[in-house]
C-alpha positions as a Markdown table, in Angstrom:
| # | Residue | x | y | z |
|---|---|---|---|---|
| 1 | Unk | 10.8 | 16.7 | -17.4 |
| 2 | Unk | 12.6 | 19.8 | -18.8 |
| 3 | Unk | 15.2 | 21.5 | -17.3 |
| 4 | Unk | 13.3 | 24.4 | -15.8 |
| 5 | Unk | 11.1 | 22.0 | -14.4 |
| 6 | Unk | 13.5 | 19.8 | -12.4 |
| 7 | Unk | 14.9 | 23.3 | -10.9 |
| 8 | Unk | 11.7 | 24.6 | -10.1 |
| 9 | Unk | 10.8 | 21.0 | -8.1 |
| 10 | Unk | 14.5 | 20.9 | -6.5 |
| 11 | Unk | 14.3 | 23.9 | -5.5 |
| 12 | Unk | 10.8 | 22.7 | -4.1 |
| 13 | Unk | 12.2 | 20.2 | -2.3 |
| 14 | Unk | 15.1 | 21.6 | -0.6 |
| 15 | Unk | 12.9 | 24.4 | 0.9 |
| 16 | Unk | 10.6 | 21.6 | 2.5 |
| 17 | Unk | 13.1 | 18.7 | 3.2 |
| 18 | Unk | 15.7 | 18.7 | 5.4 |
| 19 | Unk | 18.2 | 16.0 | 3.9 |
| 20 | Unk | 18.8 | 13.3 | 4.3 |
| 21 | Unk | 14.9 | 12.9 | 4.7 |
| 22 | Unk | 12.2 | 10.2 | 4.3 |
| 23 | Unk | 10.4 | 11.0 | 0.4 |
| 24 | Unk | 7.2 | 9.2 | -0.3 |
| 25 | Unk | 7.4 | 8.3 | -4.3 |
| 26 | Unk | 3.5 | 7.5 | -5.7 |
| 27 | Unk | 3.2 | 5.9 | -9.4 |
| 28 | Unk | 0.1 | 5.4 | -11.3 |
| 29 | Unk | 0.9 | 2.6 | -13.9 |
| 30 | Unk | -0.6 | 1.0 | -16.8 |
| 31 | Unk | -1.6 | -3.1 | -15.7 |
| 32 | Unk | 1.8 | -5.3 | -16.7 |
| 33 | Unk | 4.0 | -1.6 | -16.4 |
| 34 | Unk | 4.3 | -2.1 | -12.8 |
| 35 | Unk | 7.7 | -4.4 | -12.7 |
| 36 | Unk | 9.2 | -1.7 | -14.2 |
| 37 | Unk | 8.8 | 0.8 | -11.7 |
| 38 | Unk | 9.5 | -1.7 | -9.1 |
| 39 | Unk | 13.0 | -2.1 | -10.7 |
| 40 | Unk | 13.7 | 1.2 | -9.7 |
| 41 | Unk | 12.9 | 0.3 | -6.2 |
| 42 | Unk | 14.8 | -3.0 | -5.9 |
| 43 | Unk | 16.0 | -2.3 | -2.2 |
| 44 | Unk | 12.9 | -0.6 | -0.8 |
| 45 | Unk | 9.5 | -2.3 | -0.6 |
| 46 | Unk | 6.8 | -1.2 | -2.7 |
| 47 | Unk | 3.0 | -1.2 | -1.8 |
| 48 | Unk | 0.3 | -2.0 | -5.0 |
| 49 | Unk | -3.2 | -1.2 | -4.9 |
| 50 | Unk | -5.1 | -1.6 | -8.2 |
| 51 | Unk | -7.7 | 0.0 | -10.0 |
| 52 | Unk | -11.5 | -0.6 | -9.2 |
| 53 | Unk | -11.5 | -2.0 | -13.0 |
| 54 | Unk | -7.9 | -3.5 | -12.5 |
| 55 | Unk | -6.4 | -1.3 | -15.9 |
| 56 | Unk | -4.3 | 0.2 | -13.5 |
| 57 | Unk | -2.0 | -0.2 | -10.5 |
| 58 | Unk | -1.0 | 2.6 | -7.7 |
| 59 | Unk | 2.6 | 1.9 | -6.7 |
| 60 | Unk | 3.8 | 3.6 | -3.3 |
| 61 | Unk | 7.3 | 3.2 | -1.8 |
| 62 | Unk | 8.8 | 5.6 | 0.8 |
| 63 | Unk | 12.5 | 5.8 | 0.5 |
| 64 | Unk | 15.3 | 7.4 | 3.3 |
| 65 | Unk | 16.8 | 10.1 | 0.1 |
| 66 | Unk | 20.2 | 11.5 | 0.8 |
| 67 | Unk | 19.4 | 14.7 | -1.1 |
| 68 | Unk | 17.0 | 16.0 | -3.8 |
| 69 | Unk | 18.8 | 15.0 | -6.7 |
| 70 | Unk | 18.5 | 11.4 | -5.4 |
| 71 | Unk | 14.8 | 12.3 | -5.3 |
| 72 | Unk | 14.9 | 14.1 | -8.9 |
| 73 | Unk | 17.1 | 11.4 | -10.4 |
| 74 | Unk | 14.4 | 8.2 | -9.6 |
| 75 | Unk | 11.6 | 11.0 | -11.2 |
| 76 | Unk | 13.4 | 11.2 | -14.5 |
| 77 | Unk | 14.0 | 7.2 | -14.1 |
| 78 | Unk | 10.7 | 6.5 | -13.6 |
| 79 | Unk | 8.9 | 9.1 | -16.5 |
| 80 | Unk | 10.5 | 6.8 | -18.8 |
| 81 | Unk | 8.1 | 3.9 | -18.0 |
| 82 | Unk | 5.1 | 4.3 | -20.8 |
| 83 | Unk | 2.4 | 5.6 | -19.5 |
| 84 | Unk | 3.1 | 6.6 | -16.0 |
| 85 | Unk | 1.6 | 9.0 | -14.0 |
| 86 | Unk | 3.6 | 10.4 | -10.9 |
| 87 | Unk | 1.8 | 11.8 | -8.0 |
């Protein structure tokens, strides 16, 4: 995520969300990549659904944020899994 990117989205957010607000995160993940999104969600449970051929897993977790940035700042944590896809 560049810069003007992540200013572009907060500014998304903050126009829609009232803080703090409840923020729906979904993850598509490579099969064996899904701990590591989990990690991010240690305190919060996550739903897992997986592919019709199992080569993937949908990861869902909605999340009480205390502002945008906290919203921004598990984005950037999770783009560094390989090979996710955020939705």
């Amino acid at each position: 995520m560049d810069k003007e990117s992540i200013v572009s989205f907060k500014e998304k957010l903050d126009a829609e969300y009232e803080w703090p607000a409840m923020y729906m995160f979904k993850f598509i993940v490579p099969k064996g990549k899904e701990a590591d999104i989990k990690e991010i969600f240690l305190a919060h449970e996550v739903s897992e659904k997986k592919s019709s051929k199992g080569n993937y897993i949908s990861l869902t977790s909605e999340i009480m944020a205390e502002s945008s940035d906290a919203v921004i700042d598990i984005y950037i944590k999770a783009h560094k899994v390989e090979g996710v896809i955020a939705l």
